[in-house]
C-alpha positions as CSV (number, residue, x, y, z in Angstrom):
1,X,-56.0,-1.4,-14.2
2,X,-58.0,-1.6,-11.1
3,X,-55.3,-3.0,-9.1
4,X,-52.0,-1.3,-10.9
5,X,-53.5,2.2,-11.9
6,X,-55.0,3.6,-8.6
7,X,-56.6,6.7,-10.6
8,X,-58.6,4.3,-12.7
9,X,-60.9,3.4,-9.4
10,X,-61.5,7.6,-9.2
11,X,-62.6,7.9,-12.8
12,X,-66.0,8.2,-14.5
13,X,-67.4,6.1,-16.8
14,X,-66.9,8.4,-19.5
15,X,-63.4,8.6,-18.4
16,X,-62.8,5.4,-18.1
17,X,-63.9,4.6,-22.0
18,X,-61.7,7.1,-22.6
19,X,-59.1,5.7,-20.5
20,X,-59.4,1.9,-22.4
21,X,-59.3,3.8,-26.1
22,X,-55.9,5.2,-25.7
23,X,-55.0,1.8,-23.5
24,X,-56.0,0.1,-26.9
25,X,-54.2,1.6,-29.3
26,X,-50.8,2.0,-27.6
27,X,-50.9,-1.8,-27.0
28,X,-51.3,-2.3,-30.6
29,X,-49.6,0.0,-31.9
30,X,-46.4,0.6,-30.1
31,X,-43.5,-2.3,-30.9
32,X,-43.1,-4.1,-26.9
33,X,-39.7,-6.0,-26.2
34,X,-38.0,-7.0,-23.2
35,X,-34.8,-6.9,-21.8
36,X,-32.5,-9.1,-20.1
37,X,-34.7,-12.7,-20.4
38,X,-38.1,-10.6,-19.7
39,X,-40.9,-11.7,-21.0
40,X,-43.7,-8.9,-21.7
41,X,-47.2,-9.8,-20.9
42,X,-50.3,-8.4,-22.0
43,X,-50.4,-7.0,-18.4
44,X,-47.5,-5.1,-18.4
45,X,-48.5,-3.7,-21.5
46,X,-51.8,-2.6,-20.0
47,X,-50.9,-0.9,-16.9
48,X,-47.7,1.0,-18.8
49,X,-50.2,2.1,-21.4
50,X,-52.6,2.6,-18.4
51,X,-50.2,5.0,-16.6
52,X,-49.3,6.6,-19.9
53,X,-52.8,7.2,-21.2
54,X,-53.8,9.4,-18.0
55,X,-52.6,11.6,-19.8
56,X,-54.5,11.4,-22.6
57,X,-57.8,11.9,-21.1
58,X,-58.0,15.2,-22.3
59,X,-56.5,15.5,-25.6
60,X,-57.9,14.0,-28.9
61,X,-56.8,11.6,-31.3
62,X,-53.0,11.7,-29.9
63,X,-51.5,8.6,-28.5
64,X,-47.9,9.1,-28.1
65,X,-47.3,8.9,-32.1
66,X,-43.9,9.5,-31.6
67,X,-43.0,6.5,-29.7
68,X,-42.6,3.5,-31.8
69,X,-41.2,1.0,-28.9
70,X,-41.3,0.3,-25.5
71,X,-38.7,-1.7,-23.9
72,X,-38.8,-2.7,-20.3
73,X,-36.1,-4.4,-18.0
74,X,-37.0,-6.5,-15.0
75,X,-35.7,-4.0,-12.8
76,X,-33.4,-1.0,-12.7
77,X,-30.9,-0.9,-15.1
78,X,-27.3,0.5,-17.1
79,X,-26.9,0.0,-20.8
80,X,-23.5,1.5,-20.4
81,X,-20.4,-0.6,-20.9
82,X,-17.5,-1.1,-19.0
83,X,-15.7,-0.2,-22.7
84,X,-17.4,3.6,-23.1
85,X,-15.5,6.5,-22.8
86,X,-17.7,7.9,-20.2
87,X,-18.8,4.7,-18.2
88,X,-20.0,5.4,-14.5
89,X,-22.3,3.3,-13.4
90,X,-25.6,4.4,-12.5
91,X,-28.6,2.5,-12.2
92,X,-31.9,4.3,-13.5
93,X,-35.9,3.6,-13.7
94,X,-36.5,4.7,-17.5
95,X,-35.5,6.5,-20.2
96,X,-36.9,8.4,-23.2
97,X,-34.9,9.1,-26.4
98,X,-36.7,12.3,-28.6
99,X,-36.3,10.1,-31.4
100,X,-36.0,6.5,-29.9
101,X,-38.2,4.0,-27.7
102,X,-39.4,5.0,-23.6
103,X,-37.1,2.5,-21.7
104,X,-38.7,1.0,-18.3
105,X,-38.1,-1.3,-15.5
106,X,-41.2,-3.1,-14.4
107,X,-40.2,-2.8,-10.9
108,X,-40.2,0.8,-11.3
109,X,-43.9,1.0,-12.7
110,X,-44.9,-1.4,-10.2
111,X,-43.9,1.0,-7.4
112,X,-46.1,3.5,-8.6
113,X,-47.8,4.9,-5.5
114,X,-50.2,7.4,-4.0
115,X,-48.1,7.6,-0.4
116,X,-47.5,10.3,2.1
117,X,-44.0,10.0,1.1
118,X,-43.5,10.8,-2.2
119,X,-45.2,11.0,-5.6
120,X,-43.2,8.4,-8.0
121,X,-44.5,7.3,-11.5
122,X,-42.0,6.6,-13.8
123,X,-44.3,5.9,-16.6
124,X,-45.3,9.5,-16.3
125,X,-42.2,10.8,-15.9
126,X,-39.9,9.2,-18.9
127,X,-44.0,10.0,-21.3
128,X,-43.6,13.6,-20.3
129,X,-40.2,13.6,-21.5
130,X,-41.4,12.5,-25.0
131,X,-44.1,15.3,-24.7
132,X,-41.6,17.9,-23.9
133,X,-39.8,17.2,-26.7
134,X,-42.4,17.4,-29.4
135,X,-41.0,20.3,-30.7
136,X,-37.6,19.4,-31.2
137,X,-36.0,20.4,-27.5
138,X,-36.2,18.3,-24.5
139,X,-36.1,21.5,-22.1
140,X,-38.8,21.4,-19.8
141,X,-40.7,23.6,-21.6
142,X,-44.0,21.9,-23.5
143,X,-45.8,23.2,-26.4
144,X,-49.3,24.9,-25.2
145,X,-52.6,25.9,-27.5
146,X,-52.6,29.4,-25.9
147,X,-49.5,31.4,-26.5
148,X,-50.4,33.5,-23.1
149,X,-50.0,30.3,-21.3
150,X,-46.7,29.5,-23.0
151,X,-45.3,32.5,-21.6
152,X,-47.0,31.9,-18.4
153,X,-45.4,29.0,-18.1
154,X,-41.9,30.3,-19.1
155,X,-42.2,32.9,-16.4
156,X,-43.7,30.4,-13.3
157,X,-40.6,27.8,-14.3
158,X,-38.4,29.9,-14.2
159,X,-39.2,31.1,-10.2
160,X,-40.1,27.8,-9.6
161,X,-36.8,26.0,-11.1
162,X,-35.2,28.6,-9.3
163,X,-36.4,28.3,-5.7
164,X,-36.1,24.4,-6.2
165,X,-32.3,24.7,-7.0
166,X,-32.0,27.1,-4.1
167,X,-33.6,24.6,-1.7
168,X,-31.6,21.5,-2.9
169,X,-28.4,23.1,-2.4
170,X,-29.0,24.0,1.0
171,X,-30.5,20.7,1.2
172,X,-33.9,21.8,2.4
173,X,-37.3,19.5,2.0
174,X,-39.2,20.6,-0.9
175,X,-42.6,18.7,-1.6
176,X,-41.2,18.9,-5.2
177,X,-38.4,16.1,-5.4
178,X,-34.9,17.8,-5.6
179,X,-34.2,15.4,-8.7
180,X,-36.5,18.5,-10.3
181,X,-33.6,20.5,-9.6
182,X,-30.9,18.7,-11.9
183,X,-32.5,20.6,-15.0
184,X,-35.9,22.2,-16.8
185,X,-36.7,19.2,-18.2
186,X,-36.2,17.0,-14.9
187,X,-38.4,19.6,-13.7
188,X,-40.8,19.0,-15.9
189,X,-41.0,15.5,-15.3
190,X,-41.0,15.7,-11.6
191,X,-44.2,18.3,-11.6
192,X,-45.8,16.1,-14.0
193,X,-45.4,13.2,-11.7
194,X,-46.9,14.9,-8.8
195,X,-49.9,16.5,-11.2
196,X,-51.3,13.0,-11.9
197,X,-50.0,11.5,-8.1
198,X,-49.9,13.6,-5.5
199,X,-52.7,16.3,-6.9
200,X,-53.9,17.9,-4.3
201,X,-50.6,18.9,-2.4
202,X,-49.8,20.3,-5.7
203,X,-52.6,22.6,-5.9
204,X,-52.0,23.3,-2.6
205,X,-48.1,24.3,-2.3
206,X,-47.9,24.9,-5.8
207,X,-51.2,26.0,-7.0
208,X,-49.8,28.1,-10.6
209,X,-47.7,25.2,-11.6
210,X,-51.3,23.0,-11.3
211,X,-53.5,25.6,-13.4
212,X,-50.7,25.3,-16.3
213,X,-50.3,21.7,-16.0
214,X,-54.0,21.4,-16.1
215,X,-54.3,24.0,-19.0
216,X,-51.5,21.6,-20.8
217,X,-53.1,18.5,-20.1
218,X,-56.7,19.6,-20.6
219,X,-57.8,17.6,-17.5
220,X,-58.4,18.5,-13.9
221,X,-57.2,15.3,-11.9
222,X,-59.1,17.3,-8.5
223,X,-62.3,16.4,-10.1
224,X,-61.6,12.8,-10.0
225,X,-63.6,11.4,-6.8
226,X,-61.5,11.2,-3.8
C-alpha cells in the first residue's frame, strides 16, 4: 500500500484502520481470477482493493456488495472476437458490468499516478461505475442521502457535461479528460478519478463538482496531509 497507493502515505491512523478493514474484506470476499496465464497475487489483490477502498473511507459497512468478481489481464485488453457482429478492435483498461465482475489490467492499476499530466486510476474509475449504477442505471448520476444534493448534482452535470462536450469538439484542453465527454457516466468516472488523484486542481477549477463529490463520498481528500 505504501508503495502502490500513494494516498495511503497522506492518511491518518484512524484512516488508515479504516483503509485495511475494507482492504480485508474485499480480499476475502470478492471471487479473484486471472486472465490470459495471470497469476493473481495477494498483492494485486491488495493494492486493487487498496485503490477501491478510498472510497470507502467515509461510508459504513458497504464494500462494494455488488461485485462478486474481479478479473484482471496482464495488460490491456479485447474480449471481442473476430466472429461478433460488431467486432472493432479496441483495447481498454477495465470494465464494470451492473450485474457482472470489474474487469482490470494490472498494467493499468500499476500506472496509477499523482503527475502533472494527468489524473489516471482505473481502479477508481471502472468502482465508480459499479456505484453509479446502484440504482439500476449506469448514467452518471449516483444515488445521494440528501435529495437537495441530488438535484444539485443533476443541475452542476449537466453545465459541466456540457461545457466539457463543447471543449472536446473544438478540441480545446480541459483539466477534465475529454474521455468525460463520451457520456454522463464517463463523466462520472472521469471526475471521480480526479476527486481521489488530482484533488486540489479539482477544487480549484472545478470547485462545485468537489463539494458534491465530497458530499457523495462523505470524505474530504484536501484534508489528507500534503
Amino acid at each position: 500500500l505504501h508503495n502502490r497507493v500513494w494516498q495511503y502515505r497522506q492518511l491518518s491512523v484512524v484512516d488508515r484502520d479504516r483503509l485495511h478493514a475494507c482492504i480485508k474484506v474485499i480480499v476475502a470476499e470478492k471471487a479473484w481470477q486471472g486472465c490470459s496465464d495471470l497469476q493473481v497475487t495477494d498483492g494485486m489483490r491488495v493494492t486493487i482493493a487498496g485503490h477501491a477502498s478510498l472510497m470507502l473511507l467515509g461510508i459504513d459497512n458497504y464494500f462494494f456488495d455488488g461485485v462478486r468478481e474481479i478479473h484482471i489481464f496482464p495488460q490491456a485488453f479485447d474480449r471481442r472476437k473476430p466472429g461478433d457482429g460488431l467486432y472493432d478492435s479496441e483495447l481498454k483498461g477495465g470494465e464494470a458490468w451492473r450485474s457482472g465482475p470489474i474487469v482490470l489490467s494490472w498494467n493499468n492499476v500499476m500506472m496509477a499516478r499523482h503527475s502533472a499530466e494527468a489524473a489516471r486510476n482505473i481502479v477508481i474509475h471502472e468502482f465508480a461505475h459499479h456505484l453509479d449504477g446502484l440504482d439500476g442505471n449506469v448514467n452518471g448520476t449516483p444515488v445521494f442521502a440528501n435529495i437537495a444534493d441530488q438535484k444539485l448534482w443533476g443541475d452542476v452535470i449537466a453545465q459541466e457535461f456540457a461545457d466539457l462536450q463543447t471543449a472536446a469538439n473544438q478540441g480545446l484542453w480541459t483539466f477534465l479528460r475529454h474521455y468525460g465527454a463520451k457520456n454522463e457516466a464517463e463523466f462520472f468516472a472521469v471526475t471521480s478519478e480526479c476527486f481521489f488523484e488530482k484533488r486540489s486542481e479539482l477544487n480549484r477549477t472545478h470547485p462545485e463538482l468537489y463539494e458534491l463529490l465530497h458530499r457523495f463520498c462523505r470524505v474530504d481528500p484536501l484534508e489528507w496531509v500534503n
